[in-house]
C-alpha positions in Angstrom: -10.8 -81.1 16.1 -11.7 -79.9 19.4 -8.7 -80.8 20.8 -6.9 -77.9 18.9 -10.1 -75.3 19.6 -10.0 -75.1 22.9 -6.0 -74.2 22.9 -6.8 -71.8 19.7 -9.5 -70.2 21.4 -7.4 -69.6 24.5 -4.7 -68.0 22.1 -6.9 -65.4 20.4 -8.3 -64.3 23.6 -4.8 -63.7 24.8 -3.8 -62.0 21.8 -7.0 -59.8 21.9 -5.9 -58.9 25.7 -2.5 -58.1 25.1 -3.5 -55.7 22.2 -6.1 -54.1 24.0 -3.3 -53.4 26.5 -1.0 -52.3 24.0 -3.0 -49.4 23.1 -3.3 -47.6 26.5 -0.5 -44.9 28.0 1.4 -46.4 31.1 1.5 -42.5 32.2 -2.0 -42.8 32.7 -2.6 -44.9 35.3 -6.2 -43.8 37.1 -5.1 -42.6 40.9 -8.3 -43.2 43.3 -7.0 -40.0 44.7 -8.4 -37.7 42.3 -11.4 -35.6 44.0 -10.5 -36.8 47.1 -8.5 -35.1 50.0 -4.8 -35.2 49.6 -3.3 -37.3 52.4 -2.2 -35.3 55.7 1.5 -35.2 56.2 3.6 -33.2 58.2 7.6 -33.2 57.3 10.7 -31.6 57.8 11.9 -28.9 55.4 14.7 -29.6 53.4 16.7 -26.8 53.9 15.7 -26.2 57.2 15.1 -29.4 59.1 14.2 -27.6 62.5 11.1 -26.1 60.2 8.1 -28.4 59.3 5.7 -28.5 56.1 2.4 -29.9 55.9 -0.6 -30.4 53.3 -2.5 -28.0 56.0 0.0 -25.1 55.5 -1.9 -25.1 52.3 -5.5 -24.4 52.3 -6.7 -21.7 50.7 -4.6 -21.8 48.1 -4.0 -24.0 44.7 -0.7 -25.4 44.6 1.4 -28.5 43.1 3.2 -30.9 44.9 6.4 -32.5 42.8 7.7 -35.6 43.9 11.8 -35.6 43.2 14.8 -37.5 44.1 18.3 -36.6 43.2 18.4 -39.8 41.8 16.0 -40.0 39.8 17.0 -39.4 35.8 14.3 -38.1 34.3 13.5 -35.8 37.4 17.2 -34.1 35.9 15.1 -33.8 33.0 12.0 -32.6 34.1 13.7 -29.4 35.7 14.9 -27.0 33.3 10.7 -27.5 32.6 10.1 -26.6 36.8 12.2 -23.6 36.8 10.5 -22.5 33.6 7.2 -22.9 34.9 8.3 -21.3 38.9 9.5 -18.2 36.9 6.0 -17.6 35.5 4.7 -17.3 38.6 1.4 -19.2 37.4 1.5 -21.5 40.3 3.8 -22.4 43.5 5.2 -25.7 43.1 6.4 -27.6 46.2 8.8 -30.6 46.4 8.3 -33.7 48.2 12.0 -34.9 48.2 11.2 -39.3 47.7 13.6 -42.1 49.6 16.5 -40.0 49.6 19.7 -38.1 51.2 19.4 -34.7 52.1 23.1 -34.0 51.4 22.9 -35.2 47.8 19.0 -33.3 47.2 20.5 -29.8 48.6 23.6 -30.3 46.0 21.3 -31.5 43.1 19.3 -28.0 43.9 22.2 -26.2 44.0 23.6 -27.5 40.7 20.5 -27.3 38.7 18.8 -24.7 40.6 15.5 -24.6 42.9 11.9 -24.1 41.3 10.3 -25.3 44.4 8.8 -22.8 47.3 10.2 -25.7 49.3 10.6 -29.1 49.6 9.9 -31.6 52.4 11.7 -34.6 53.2 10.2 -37.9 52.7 13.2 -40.1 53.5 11.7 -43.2 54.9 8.7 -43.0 51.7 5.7 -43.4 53.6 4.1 -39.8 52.5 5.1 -41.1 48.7 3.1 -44.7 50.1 0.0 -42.3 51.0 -0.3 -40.8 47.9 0.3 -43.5 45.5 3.9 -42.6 43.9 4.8 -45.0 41.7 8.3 -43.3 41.0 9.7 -40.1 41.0 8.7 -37.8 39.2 5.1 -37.0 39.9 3.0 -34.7 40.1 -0.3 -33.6 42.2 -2.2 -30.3 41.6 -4.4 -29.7 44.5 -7.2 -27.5 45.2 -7.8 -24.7 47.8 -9.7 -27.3 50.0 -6.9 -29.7 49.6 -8.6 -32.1 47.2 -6.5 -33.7 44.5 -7.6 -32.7 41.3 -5.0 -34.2 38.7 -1.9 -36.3 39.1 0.7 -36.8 36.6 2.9 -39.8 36.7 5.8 -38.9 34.8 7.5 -35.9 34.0 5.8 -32.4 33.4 5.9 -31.8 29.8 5.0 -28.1 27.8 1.8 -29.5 26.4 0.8 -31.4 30.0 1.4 -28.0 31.3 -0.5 -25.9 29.1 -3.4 -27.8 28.3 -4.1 -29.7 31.5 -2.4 -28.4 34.9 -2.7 -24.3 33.8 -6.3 -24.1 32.5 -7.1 -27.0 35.3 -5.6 -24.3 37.8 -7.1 -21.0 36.7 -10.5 -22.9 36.9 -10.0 -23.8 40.4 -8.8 -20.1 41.3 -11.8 -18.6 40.1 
């Protein structure tokens, strides 16, 4: 009898741990980075390499930084979102361009249009390694003193952006 327990036991437990697992988003994946300061960078512009950008460039002000790649699928779908939300005006969104050519990103912009202030290249990845990135796209709001306050691994979506990253915003501009 005990022979079979111990195997059965074992079993149960394993289903229990897979459901339990089951049941949680894979977009939300905890980042230690939240509330602390966003990493330091400083990287070439995109469209003008001989111009640098850098986290610093920043303070003062609330802003989100949108990790891309020309590559990257659902960063194609993501930006019809991005140029609706540059257009409102509600809050500049820079690019981090992720592990890839700068030919092929300036054509992707210039195809589906630019909702970025600007975007700095991150060829090699190791910015991306700093802050966490999984995979393109994501997405970091920070705060005027350059603390990350949310991070959203995945795609923007309408109700991400209205009932999270906006009111999350116009709290930390007051």
């Amino acid at each position: 009898m005990t022979r079979f327990a111990i195997p059965l036991v074992l079993f149960i437990l394993l289903v229990a741990f897979l459901a339990i697992g089951l049941r949680h988003d894979p977009h939300e994946v905890p980042s230690p980075l939240i509330d602390k300061p966003a990493p330091a960078f400083q990287l070439a512009q995109l469209r003008d390499p001989s111009k640098t950008f850098s986290a610093a460039d920043m303070r003062g002000k609330v802003w989100l930084l949108n990790v891309w790649a020309s590559w990257c699928v659902t960063c194609r779908d993501e930006h019809p979102l991005l140029l609706q939300y540059a257009r409102s005006g509600a809050l500049p969104i820079y690019g981090l361009n992720y592990k890839d050519n700068r030919a092929d990103a300036l054509s992707w912009l210039g195809e589906l249009g630019d909702p970025y202030v600007l975007s700095a290249s991150d060829n090699d990845g190791r910015v991306g390694i700093d802050y966490g990135v999984y995979g393109a796209p994501e997405t970091y709001l920070i705060d005027r003193d350059g603390v990350i306050r949310f991070k959203q691994i995945g795609p923007v979506t309408p109700d991400i952006w209205q009932k999270t990253i906006l009111p999350l915003a116009q709290q930390l501009n007051k």
